[in-house]
N, C-alpha and C positions, 0 to 999 in steps of 0.2 A: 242239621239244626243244632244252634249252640244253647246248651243247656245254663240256666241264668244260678250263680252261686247268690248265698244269702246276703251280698252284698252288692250285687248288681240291681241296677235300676230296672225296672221292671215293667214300671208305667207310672206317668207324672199329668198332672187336667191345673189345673186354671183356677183357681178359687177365686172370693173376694179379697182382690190384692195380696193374694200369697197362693203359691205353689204349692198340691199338694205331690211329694212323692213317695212312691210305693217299691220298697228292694224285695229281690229275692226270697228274703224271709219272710214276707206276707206285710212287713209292719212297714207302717205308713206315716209318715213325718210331715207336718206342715211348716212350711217356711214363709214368714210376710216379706212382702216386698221392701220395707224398709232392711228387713234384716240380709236379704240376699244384695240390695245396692251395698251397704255396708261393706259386705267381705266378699267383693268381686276382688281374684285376684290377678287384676292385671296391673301391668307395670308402673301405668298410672294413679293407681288405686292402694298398689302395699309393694313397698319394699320389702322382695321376698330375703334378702341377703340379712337385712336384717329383722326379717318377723316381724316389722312394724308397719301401721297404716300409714299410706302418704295426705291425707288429706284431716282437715280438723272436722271435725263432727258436723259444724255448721256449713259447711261447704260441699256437704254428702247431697246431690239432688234429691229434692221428695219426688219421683217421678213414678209412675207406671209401668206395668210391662205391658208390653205391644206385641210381643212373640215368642216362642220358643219353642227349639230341637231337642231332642232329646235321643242315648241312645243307649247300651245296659252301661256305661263306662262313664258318660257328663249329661250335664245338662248344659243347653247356651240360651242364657235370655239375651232380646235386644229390648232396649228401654226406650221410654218416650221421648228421649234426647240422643238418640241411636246411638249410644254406648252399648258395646258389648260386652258381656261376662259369662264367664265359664266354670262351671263347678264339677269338680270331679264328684265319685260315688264314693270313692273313699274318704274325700274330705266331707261333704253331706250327711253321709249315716251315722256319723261317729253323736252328733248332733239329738239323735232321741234324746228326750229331756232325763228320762229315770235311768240307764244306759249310762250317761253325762254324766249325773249325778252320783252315783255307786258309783262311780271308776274314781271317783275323787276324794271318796270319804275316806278316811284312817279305819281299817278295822282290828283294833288293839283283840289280844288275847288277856281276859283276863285270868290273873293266880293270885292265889295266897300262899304262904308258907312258902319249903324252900324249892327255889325253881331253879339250882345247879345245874339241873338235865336237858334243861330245856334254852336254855339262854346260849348265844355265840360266847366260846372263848377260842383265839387267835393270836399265834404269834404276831409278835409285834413287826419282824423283818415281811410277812406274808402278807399282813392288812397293808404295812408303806407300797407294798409292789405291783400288788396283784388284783385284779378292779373285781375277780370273783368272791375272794375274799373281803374285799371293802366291801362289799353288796350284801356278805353273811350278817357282818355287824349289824349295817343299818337296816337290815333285814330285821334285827332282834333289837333293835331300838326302838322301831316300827311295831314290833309285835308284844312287846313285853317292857319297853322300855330302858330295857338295860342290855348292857354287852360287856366283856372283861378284853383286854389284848394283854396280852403275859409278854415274859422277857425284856421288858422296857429298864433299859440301867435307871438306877435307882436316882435320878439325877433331875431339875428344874428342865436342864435344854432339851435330854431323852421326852421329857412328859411332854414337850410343848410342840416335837414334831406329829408326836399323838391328835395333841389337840387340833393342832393346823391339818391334818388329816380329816380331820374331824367337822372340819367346816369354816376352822380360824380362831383363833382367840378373843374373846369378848373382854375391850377394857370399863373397868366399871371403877369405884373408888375405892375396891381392893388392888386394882392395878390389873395388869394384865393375865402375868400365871404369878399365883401367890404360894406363899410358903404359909403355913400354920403352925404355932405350939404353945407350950401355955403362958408364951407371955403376950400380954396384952396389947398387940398392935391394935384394934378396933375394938370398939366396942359391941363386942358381941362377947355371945356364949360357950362358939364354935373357938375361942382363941383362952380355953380352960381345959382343967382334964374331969370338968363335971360331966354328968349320963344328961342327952339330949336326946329329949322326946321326937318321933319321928316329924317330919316335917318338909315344907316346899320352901324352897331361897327365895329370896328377893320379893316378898310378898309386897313391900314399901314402893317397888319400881312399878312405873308405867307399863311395863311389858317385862314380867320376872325373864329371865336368863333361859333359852335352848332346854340346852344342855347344861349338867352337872359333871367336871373331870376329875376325878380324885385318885391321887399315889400316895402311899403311905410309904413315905423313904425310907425313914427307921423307928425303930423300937425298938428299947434299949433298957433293963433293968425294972422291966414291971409287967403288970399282966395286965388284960381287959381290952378296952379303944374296940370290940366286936362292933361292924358296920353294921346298922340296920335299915332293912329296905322294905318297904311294903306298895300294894298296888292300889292307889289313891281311886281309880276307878272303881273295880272290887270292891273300898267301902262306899263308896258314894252308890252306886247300885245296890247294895244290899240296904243300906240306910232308904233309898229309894223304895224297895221291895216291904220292908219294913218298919219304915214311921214316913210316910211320905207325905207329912204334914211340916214334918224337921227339911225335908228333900227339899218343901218348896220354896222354904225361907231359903234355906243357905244356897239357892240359886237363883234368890229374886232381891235379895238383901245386903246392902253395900256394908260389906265388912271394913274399917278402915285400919290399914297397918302404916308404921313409922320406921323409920330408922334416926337416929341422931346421934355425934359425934362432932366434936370438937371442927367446926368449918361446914361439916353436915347437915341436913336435913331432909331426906326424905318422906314424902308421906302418898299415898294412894288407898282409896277405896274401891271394895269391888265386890262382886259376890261369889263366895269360898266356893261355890260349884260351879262351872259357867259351863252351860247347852248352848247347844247350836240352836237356833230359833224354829229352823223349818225341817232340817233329820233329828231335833232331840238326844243327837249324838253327844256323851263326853267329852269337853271341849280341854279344859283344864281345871287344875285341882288349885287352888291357892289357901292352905292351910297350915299357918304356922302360929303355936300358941304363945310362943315368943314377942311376935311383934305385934300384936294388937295392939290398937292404939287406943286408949279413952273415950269412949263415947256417946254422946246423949242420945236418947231416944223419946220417939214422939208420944210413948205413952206406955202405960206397965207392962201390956197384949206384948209389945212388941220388944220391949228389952227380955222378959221372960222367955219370949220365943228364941230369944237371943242367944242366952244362955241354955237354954234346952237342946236347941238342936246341935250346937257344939259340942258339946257332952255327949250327943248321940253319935255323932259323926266321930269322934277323939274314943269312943269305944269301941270302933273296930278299928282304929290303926295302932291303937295300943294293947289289942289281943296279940301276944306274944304266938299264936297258932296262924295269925295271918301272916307274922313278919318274915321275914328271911334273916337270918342270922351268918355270920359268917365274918373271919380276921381277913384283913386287907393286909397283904404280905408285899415288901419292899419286890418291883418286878412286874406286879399288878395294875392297871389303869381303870378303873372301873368309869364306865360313863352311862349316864343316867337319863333320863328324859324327867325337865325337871315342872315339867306343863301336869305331868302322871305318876309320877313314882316319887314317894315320899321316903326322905334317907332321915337316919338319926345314928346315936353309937353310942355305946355303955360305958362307963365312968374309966377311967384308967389310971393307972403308975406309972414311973418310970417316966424316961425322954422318948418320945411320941413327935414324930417331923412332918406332916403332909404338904403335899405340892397341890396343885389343879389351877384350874381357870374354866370359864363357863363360854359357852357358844350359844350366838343367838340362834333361833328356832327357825329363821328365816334362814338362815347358813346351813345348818345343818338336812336341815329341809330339801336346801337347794340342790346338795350334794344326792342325796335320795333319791330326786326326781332325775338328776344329771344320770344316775345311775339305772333308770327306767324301773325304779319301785315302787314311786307312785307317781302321778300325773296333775 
């Protein structure tokens, strides 16, 4: 007799219009008849070559099941229009709803302070070549949000194979990979040698930027420009733990920020915390004091709350104990997760060169999952 692993089918009965089946591991899955016509995979039904369905939504029979075999390896229904469909036990059990669910979420590590021991750093010749090594990064981009790749020639084209490693270059109205120093190409704060309070990019855009890529090409004749990094999660959790009154505004309260420049204008509102609706998980951090934009509010309650919980939130990413501190050396690529990890840098002298460019989230992502990190 063959002994059934916890992924073998086990025994499967007939509900009201849905299947219920039972694997190896005792746990028992129900599947309705709409959802098992849906993902029959035959020829007729999904193009396996390309992972897609052949049929439109509306054109899916509402039908019945009339029968089915079953044995520890598939199941076969035949339906009330004698179509046949076949589901394996591997493709079926993956299917548990909370199983499904967990395998899909992000589970960041949070830190404060400095996290040098714990973050990916990699040559730059080993991440272009080697998919173990690409995996280490996005492994710590994934966990911590940040990674360093060393050795990179101190150069625009060097940083930009980085980036395209990375998941590609995102063109936005800085351009593709941009250069920074203190003369004023845009209108920001980032193209000074003033101290920038920590902060999220793009707060103005529909969907702020991935990633964050930043090389500091040269420094030359001065001190200071120290990077600073903190874990935007870590304070919105602790703020959460701690005045979760402030928690519920700046996740329920359309914050709006701007950008403007000569042909420019951007503007977007949002809320500075944003949860997932149904895991309550950290979604992204969008807080930048910089760009807030002007705003009215519908009554005293809630401009005060306005100001309040900003203030509350902006005192732990300016605890200098939460931050990571650290010089960004010509050779270094630092890239960031810019949904999590809030960057700023300390005032500076001297001629100060940085390069980067930003990758969308959806890119970078993609490459993650390409790499079987997450699903």
């Amino acid at each position: 007799m063959h002994t059934l692993s916890e992924r073998d089918i086990r025994s499967v009965k007939l509900l009201d219009r849905a299947l219920g089946v039972e694997f190896g591991d005792g746990k028992c899955i129900r599947f309705e008849d709409c959802w098992l016509r849906d993902h029959c995979r035959c020829s007729n039904c999904y193009h396996a070559d390309t992972y897609q369905r052949a049929q439109h939504i509306l054109d899916i029979p509402e039908v019945e099941i009339t029968e089915f075999q079953y044995d520890k390896y598939s199941v076969t229904v035949t339906w009330e229009d004698k179509h046949k469909s076949v589901y394996s036990a591997e493709f079926l059990q993956q299917f548990d709803y909370k199983t499904w669910s967990d395998s899909r979420r992000l589970k960041p590590m949070l830190w404060h302070g400095n996290i040098a021991d714990k973050i990916t750093r990699v040559r730059v010749d080993e991440f272009l070549s080697s998919v173990d090594v690409a995996r280490s990064v996005f492994r710590s981009l994934l966990d911590y949000g940040v990674a360093l790749i060393e050795g990179v020639e101190p150069t625009v084209e060097a940083t930009e194979k980085v980036c395209t490693a990375l998941g590609g270059v995102q063109h936005t109205i800085f351009g593709g990979m941009w250069e920074f120093t203190t003369r004023a190409d845009h209108a920001d704060t980032a193209y000074t040698n003033l101290p920038l309070a920590v902060h999220n990019d793009n707060t103005y855009f529909t969907e702020a930027a991935g990633l964050q890529i930043l090389h500091c090409l040269e420094h030359s004749n001065g001190t200071g420009g120290d990077t600073l990094l903190i874990d935007g999660f870590y304070g919105a959790n602790r703020l959460k733990d701690e005045s979760p009154e402030d928690f519920k505004f700046l996740s329920t309260f359309d914050v709006e920020a701007e950008y403007i420049e000569e042909g420019h204008h951007h503007k977007y509102k949002a809320p500075v915390i944003k949860v997932d609706d149904k895991t309550k998980d950290l979604v992204q951090i969008r807080f930048n004091v910089y760009d807030r934009s002007p705003m009215a509010f519908a009554n005293s309650e809630e401009c005060r709350s306005y100001y309040r919980s900003l203030r509350s939130l902006a005192r732990y990413y300016q605890d200098p104990a939460n931050q990571w501190q650290f010089k960004l050396k010509p050779g270094i690529v630092m890239a960031m997760d810019n949904f999590r990890v809030l960057h700023g840098r300390t005032g500076f002298s001297g001629k100060r060169r940085l390069c980067g460019s930003y990758v969308a989230r959806s890119d970078w992502l993609d490459k993650a999952r390409a790499l079987k990190l997450i699903q």
